[in-house]
py3Dmol code that shows the C-alpha trace and the ligand (Angstrom):
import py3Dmol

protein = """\
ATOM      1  CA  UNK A   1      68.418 -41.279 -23.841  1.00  0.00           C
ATOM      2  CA  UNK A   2      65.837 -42.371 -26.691  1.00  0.00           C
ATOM      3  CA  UNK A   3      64.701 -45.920 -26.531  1.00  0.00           C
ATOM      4  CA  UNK A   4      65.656 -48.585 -28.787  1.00  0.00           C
ATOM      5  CA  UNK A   5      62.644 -48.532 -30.983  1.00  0.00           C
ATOM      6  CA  UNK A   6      62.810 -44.641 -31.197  1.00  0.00           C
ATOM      7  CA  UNK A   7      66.430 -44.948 -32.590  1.00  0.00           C
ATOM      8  CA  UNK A   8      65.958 -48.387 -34.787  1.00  0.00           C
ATOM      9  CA  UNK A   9      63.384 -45.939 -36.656  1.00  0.00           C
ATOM     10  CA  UNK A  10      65.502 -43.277 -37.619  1.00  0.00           C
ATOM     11  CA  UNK A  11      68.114 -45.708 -38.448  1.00  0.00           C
ATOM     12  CA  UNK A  12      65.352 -47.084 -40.819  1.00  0.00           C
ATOM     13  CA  UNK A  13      64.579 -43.667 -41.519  1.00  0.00           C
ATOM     14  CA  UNK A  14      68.206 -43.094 -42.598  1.00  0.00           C
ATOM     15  CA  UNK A  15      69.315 -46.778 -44.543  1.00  0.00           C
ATOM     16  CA  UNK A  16      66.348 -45.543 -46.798  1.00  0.00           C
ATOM     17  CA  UNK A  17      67.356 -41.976 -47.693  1.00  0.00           C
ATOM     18  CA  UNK A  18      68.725 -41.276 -50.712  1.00  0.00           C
ATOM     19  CA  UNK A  19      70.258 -37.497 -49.851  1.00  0.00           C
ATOM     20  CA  UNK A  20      70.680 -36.737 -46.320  1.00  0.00           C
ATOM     21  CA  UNK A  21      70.655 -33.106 -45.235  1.00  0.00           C
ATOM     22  CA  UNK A  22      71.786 -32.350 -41.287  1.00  0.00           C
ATOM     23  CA  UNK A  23      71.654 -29.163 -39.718  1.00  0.00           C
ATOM     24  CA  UNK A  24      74.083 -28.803 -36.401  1.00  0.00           C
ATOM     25  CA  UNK A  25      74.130 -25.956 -33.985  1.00  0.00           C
ATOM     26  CA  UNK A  26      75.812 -24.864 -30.930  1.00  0.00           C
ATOM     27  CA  UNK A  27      74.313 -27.951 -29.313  1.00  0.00           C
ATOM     28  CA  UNK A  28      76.827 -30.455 -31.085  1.00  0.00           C
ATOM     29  CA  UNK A  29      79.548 -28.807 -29.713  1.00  0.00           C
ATOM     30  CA  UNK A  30      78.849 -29.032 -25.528  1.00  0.00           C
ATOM     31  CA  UNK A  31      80.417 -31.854 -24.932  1.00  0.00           C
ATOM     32  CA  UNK A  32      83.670 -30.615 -26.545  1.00  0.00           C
ATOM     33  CA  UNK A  33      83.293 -28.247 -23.542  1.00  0.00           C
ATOM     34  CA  UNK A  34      82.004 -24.680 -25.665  1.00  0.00           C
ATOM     35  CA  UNK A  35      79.137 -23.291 -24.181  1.00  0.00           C
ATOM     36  CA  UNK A  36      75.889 -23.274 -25.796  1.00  0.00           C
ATOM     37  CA  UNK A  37      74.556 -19.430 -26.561  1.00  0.00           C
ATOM     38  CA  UNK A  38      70.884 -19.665 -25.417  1.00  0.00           C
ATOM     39  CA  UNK A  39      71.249 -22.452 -22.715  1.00  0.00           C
ATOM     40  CA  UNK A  40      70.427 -20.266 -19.769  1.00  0.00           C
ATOM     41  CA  UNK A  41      73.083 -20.993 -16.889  1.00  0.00           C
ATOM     42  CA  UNK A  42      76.169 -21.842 -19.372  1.00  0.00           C
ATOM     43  CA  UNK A  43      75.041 -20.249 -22.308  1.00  0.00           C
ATOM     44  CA  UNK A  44      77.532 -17.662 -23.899  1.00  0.00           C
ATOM     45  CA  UNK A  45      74.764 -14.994 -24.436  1.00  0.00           C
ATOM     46  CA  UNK A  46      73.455 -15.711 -20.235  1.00  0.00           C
ATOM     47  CA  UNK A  47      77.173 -13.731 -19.423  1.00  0.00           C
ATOM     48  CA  UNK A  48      77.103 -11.168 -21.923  1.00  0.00           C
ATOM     49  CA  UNK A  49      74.773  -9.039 -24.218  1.00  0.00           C
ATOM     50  CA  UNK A  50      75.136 -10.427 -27.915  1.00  0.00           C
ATOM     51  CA  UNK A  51      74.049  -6.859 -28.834  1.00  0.00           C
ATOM     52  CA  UNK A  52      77.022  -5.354 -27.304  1.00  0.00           C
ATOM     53  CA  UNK A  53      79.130  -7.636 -28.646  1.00  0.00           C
ATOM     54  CA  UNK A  54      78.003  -9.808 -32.030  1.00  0.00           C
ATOM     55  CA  UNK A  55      77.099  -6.707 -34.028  1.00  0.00           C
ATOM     56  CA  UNK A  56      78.380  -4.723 -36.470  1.00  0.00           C
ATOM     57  CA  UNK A  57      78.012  -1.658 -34.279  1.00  0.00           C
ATOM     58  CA  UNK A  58      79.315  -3.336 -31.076  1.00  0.00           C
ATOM     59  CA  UNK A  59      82.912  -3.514 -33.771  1.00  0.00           C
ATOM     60  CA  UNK A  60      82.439   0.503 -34.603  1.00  0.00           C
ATOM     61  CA  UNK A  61      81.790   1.842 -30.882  1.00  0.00           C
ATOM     62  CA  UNK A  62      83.746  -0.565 -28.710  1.00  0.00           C
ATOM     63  CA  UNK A  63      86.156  -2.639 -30.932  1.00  0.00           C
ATOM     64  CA  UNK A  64      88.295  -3.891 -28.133  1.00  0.00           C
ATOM     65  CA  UNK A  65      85.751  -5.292 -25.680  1.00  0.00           C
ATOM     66  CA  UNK A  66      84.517  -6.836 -29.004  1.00  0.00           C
ATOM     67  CA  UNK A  67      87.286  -8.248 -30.145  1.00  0.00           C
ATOM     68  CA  UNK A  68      88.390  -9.500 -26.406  1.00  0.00           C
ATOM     69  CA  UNK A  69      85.175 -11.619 -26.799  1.00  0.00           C
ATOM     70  CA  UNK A  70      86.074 -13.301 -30.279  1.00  0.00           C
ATOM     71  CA  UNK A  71      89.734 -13.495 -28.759  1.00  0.00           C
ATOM     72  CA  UNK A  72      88.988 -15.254 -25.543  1.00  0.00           C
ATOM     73  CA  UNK A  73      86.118 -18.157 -27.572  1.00  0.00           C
ATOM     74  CA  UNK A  74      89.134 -18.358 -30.083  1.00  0.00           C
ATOM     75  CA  UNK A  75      91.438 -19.350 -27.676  1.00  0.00           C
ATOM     76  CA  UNK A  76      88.398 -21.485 -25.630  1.00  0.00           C
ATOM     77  CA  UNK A  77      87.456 -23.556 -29.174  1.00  0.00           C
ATOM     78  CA  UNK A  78      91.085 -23.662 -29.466  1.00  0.00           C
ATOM     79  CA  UNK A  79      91.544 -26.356 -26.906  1.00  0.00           C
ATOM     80  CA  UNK A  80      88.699 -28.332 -27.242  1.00  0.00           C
ATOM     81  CA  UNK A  81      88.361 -31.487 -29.232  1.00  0.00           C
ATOM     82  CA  UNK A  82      85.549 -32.833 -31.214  1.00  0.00           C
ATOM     83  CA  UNK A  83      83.574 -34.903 -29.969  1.00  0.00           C
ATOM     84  CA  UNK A  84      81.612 -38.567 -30.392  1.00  0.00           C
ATOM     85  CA  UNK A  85      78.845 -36.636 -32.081  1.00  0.00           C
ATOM     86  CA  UNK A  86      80.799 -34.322 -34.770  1.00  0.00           C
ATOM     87  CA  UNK A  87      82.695 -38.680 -34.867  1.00  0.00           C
ATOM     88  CA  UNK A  88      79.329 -40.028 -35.588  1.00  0.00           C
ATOM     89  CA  UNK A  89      78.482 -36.981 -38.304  1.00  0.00           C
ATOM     90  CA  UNK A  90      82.103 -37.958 -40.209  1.00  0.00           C
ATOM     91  CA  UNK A  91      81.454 -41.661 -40.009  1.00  0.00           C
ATOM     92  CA  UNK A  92      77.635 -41.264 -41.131  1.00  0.00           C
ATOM     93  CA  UNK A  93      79.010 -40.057 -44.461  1.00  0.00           C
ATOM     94  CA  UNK A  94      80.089 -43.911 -45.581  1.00  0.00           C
ATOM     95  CA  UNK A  95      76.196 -45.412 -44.792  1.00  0.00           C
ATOM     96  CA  UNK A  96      74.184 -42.945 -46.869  1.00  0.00           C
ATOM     97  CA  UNK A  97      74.119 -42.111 -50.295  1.00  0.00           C
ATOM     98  CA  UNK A  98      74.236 -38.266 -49.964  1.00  0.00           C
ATOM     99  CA  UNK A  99      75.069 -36.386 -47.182  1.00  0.00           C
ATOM    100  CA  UNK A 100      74.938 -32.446 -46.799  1.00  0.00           C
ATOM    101  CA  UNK A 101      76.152 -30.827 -43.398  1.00  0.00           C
ATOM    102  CA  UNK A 102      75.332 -27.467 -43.033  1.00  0.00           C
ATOM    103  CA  UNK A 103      76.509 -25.967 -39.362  1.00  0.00           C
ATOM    104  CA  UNK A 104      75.558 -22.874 -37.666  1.00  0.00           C
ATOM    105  CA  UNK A 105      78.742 -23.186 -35.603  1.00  0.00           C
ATOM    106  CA  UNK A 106      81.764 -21.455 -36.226  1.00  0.00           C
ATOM    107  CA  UNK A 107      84.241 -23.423 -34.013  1.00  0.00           C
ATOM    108  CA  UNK A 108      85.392 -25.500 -36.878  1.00  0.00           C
ATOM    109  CA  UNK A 109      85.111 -29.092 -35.003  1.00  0.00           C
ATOM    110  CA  UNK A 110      82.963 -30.860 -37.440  1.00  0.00           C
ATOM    111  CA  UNK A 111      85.963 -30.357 -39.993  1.00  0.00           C
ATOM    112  CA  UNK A 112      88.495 -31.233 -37.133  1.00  0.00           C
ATOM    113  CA  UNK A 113      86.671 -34.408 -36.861  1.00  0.00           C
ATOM    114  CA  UNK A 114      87.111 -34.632 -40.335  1.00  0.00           C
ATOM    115  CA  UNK A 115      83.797 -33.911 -42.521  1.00  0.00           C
ATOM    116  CA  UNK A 116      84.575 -32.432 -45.667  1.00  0.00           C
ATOM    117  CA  UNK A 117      82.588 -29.566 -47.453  1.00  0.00           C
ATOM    118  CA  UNK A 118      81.274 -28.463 -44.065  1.00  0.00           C
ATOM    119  CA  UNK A 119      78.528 -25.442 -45.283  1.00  0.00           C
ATOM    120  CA  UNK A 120      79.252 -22.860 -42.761  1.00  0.00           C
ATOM    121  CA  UNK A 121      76.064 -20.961 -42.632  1.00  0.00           C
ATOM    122  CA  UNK A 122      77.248 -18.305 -40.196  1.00  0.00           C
ATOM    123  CA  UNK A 123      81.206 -18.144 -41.026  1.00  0.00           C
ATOM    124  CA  UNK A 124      84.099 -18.764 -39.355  1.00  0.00           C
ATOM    125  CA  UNK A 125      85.760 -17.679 -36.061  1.00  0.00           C
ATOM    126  CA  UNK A 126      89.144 -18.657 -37.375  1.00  0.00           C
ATOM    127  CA  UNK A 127      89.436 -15.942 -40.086  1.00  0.00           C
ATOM    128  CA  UNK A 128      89.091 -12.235 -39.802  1.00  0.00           C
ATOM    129  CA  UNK A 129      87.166 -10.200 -43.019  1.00  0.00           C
ATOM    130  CA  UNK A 130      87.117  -6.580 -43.355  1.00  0.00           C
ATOM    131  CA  UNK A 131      83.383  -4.930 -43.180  1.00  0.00           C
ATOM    132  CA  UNK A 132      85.118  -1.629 -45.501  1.00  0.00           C
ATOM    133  CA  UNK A 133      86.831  -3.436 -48.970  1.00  0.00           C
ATOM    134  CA  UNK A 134      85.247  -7.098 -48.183  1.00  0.00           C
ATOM    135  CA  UNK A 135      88.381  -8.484 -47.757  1.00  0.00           C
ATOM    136  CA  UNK A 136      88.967 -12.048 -45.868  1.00  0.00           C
ATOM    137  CA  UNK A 137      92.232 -12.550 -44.194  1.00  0.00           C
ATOM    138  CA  UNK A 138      93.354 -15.705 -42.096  1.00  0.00           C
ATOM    139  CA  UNK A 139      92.854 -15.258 -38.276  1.00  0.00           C
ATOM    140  CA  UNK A 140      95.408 -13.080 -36.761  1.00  0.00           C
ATOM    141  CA  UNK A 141      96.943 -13.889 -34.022  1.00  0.00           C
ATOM    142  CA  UNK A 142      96.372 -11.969 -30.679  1.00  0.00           C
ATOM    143  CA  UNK A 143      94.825 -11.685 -26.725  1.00  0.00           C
ATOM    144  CA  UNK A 144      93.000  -9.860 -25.325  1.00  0.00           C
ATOM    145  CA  UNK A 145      93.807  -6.459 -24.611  1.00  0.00           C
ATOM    146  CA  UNK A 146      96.189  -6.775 -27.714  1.00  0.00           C
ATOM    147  CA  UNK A 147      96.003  -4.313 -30.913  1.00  0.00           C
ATOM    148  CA  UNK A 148      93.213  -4.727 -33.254  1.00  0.00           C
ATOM    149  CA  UNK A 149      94.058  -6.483 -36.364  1.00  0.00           C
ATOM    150  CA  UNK A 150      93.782  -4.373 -39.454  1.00  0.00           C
ATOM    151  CA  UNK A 151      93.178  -4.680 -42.691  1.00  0.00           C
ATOM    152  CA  UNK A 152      96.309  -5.670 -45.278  1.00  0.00           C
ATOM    153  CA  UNK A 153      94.260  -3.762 -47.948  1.00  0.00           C
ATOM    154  CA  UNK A 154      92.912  -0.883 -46.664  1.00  0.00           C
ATOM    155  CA  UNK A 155      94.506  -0.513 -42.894  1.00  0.00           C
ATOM    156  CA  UNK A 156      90.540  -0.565 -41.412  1.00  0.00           C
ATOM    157  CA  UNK A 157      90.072  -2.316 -38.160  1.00  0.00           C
ATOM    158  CA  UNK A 158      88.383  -5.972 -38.741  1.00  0.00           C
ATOM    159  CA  UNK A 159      85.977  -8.515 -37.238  1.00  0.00           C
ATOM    160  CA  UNK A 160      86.057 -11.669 -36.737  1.00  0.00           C
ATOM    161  CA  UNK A 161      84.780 -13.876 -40.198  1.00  0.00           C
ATOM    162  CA  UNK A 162      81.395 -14.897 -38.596  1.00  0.00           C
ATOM    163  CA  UNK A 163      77.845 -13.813 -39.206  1.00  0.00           C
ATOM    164  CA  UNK A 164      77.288 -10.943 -37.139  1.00  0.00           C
ATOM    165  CA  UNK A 165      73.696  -9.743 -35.638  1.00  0.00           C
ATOM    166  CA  UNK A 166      71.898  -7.819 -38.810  1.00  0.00           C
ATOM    167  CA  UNK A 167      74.374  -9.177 -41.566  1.00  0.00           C
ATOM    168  CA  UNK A 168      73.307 -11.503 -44.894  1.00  0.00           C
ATOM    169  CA  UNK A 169      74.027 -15.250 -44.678  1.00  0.00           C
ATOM    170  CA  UNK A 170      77.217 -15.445 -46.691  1.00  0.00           C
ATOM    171  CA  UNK A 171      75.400 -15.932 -50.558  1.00  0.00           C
ATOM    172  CA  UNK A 172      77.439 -19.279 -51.239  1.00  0.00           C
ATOM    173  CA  UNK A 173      76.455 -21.130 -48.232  1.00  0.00           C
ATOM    174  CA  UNK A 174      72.437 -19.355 -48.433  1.00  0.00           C
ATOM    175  CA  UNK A 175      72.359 -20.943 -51.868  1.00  0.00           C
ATOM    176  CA  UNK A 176      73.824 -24.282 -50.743  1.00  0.00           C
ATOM    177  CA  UNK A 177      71.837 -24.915 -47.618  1.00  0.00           C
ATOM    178  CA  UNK A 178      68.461 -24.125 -49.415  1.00  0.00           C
ATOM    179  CA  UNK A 179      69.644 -26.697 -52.122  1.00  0.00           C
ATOM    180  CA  UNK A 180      70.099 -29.101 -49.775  1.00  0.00           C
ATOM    181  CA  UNK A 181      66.924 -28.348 -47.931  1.00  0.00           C
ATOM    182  CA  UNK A 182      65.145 -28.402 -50.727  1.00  0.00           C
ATOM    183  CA  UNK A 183      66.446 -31.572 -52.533  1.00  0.00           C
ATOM    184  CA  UNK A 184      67.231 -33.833 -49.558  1.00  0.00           C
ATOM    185  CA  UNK A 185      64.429 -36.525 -48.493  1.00  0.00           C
ATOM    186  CA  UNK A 186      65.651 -36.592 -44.714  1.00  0.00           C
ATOM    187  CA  UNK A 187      67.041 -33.414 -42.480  1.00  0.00           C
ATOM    188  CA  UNK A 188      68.280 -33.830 -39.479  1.00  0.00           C
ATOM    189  CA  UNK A 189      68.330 -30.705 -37.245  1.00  0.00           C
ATOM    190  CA  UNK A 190      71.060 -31.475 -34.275  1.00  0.00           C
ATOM    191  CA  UNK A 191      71.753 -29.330 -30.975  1.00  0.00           C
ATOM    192  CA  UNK A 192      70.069 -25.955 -32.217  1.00  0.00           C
ATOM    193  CA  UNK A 193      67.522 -24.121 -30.046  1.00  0.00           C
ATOM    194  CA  UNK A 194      65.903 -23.372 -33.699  1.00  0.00           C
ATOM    195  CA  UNK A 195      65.667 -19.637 -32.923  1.00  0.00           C
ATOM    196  CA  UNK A 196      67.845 -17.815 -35.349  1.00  0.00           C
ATOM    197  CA  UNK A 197      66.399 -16.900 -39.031  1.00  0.00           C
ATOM    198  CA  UNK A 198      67.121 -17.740 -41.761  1.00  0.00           C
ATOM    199  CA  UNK A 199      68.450 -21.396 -40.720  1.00  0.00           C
ATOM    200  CA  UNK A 200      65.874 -21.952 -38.472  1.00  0.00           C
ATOM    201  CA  UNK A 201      63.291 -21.986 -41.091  1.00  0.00           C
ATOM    202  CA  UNK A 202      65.815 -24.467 -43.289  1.00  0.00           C
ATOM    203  CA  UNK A 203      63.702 -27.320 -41.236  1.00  0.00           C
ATOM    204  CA  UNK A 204      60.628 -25.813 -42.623  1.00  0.00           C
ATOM    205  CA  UNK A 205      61.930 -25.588 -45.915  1.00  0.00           C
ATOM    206  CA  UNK A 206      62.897 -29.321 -46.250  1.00  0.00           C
ATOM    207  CA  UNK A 207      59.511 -30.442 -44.839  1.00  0.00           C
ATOM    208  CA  UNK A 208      57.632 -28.656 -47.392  1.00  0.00           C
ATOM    209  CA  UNK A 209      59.289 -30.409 -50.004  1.00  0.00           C
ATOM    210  CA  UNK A 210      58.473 -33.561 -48.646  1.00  0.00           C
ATOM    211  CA  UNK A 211      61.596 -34.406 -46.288  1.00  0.00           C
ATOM    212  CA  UNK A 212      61.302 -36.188 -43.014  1.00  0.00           C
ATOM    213  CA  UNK A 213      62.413 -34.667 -40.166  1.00  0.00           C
ATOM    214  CA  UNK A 214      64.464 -36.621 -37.475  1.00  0.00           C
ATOM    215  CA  UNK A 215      65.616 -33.928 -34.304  1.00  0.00           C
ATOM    216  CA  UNK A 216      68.361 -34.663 -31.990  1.00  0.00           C
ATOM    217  CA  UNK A 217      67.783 -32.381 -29.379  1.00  0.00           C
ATOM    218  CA  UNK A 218      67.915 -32.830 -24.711  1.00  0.00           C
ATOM    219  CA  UNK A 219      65.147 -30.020 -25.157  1.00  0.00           C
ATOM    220  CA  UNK A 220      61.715 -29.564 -26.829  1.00  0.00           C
ATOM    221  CA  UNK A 221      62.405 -26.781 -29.543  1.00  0.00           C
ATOM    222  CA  UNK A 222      59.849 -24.983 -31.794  1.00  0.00           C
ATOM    223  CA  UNK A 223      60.703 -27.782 -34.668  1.00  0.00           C
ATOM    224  CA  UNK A 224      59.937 -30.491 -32.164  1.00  0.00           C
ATOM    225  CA  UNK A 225      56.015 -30.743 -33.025  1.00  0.00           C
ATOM    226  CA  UNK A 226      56.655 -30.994 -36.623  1.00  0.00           C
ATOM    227  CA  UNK A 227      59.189 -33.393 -36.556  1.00  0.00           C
ATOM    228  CA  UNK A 228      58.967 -36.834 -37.807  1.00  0.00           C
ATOM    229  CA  UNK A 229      61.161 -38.307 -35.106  1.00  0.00           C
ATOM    230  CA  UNK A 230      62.202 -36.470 -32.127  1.00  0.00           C
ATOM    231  CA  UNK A 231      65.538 -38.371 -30.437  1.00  0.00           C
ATOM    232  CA  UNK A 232      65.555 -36.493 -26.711  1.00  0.00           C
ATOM    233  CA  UNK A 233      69.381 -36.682 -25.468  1.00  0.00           C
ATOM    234  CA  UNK A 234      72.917 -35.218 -26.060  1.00  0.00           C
ATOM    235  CA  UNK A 235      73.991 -36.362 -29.559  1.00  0.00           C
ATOM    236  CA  UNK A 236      77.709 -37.312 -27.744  1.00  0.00           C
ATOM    237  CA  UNK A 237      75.480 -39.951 -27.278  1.00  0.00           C
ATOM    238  CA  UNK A 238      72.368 -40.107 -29.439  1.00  0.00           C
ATOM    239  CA  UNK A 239      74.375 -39.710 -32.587  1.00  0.00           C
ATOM    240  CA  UNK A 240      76.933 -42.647 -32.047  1.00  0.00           C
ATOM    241  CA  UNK A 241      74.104 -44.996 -30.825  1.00  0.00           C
ATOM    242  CA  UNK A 242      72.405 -43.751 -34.045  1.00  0.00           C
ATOM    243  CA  UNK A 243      75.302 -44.865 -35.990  1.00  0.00           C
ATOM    244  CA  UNK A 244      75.284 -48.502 -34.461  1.00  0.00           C
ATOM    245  CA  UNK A 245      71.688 -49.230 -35.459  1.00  0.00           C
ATOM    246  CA  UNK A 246      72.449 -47.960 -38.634  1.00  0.00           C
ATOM    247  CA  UNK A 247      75.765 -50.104 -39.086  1.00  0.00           C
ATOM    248  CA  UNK A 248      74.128 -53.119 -37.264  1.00  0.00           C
TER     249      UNK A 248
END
"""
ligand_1 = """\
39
OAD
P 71.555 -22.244 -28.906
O 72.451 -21.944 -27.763
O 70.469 -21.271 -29.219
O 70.879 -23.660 -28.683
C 71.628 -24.754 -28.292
C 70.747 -25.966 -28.375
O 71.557 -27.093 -28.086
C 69.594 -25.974 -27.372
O 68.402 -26.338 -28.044
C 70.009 -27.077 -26.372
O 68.877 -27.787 -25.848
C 70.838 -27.964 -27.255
N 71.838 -28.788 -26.543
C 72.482 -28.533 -25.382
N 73.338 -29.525 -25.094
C 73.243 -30.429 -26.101
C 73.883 -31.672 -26.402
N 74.809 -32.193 -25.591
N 73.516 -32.313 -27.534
C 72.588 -31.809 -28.365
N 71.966 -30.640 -28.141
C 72.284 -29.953 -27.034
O 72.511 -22.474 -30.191
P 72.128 -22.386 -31.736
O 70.760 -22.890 -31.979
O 73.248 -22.997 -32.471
O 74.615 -17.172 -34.323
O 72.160 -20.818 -31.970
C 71.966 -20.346 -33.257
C 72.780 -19.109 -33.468
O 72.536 -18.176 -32.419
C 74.280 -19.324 -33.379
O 74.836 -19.818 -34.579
C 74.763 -17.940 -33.117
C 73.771 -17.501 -32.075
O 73.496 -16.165 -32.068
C 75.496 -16.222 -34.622
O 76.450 -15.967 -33.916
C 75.191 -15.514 -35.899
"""
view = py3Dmol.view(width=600, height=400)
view.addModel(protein, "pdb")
view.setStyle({"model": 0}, {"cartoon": {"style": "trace"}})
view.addModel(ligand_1, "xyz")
view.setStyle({"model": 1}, {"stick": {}})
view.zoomTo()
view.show()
């Protein structure tokens, strides 16, 4: 865990912002008990080949095993809670003047915790869109091994309503997040190995405009060198202590 000092900074850092991006990844969610993607003895992607199964193609040559995959983190994110850090994120809200969450995750605990207009950069596991007539559908129901759910419009087999491998940032929440990163005058990045373009290079986007950077990471990450503060530890933890400076 950070030191005192390290964490009465950012707390300083924070009581002086006036607009407050954060940027989460799979990172927040760990303690809630979902594996990361990239971590390499939990992570999702260590047990299976994204390729085979996040892509567009993976949905056109092998739907089922696809789908299996969506169905069985569905039901995994399904019984999980959020945790103190997606609690510290809702709370943070009330002790800055602006704040502007923008999550890679699709698990849908930071709004479970309660944060409202949650920018969901890569979509949502708990809806289902068709890639044919672009229609979005709630979630249906199903295990593996069940039928594929089709479309109501045009009877086409769909995919789960998350960002696959290859396909655009959904526009709304491209134009939102670069607002934020643009406008804010601190971004925090939180639990993402940084890896994955285009919100990797949000960080970036924020510093060149003159935003300080506070990370929240257990593990050095490519932002870590240009980061104003670097806080090493889960943010179960780092993010609540965070809080308490901040509230003290
Ligand atoms: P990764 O799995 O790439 O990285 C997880 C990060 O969380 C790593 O940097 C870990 O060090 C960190 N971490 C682990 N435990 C933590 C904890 N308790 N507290 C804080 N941090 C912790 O996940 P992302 O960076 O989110 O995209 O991955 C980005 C995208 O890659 C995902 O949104 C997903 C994936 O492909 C799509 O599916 C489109």
């Amino acid at each position: 865990m950070p030191g005192p000092d390290a964490t009465e900074a950012c707390a300083e850092a924070l009581a002086d912002a006036r607009h407050v991006a954060v940027l989460t990844g799979a990172g927040v969610s760990a303690e809630s008990g979902v594996p990361t993607f990239r971590d390499a003895l939990e992570g999702l992607w260590a047990k299976h080949d994204p390729m085979q199964l996040a892509t567009p193609e993976a949905f056109v040559r092998d739907p089922q095993t696809a789908w299996d995959w969506y169905r069985w983190r569905r039901s995994l994110v399904a019984e999980v809670a959020p945790n103190p850090g997606h609690d510290a994120l809702v709370a943070l809200t009330a002790h800055v003047d602006k704040l502007t969450l923008v999550t890679q995750n699709v698990d849908g605990l930071h709004q479970r915790a309660g944060s409202r207009d949650v920018i969901e950069f890569h979509g949502n596991l708990f809806s289902d869109k068709c890639a044919h007539c672009d229609t979005r559908e709630p979630a249906h129901t199903g295990d593996a091994g069940d039928p594929l759910p089709t479309c109501g419009q045009c009877g086409r087999v769909m995919t789960p309503g998350v960002v696959l491998f290859g396909e655009m940032i959904p526009p709304a929440a491209m134009q939102a997040s670069e607002i934020a990163a643009t406008t804010c005058d601190l971004f925090l990045v939180v639990g993402t190995s940084a890896q994955v373009y285009p919100a990797a290079g949000l960080a970036g986007t924020a510093r060149a405009c003159g935003a300080g950077i506070i990370e929240i990471n257990p593990e050095a990450t490519p932002l870590s060198a240009g980061a104003d503060h670097v806080l090493r530890g889960p943010s179960g933890e780092v993010l609540p202590a965070l809080l308490a400076a901040l509230a003290a």
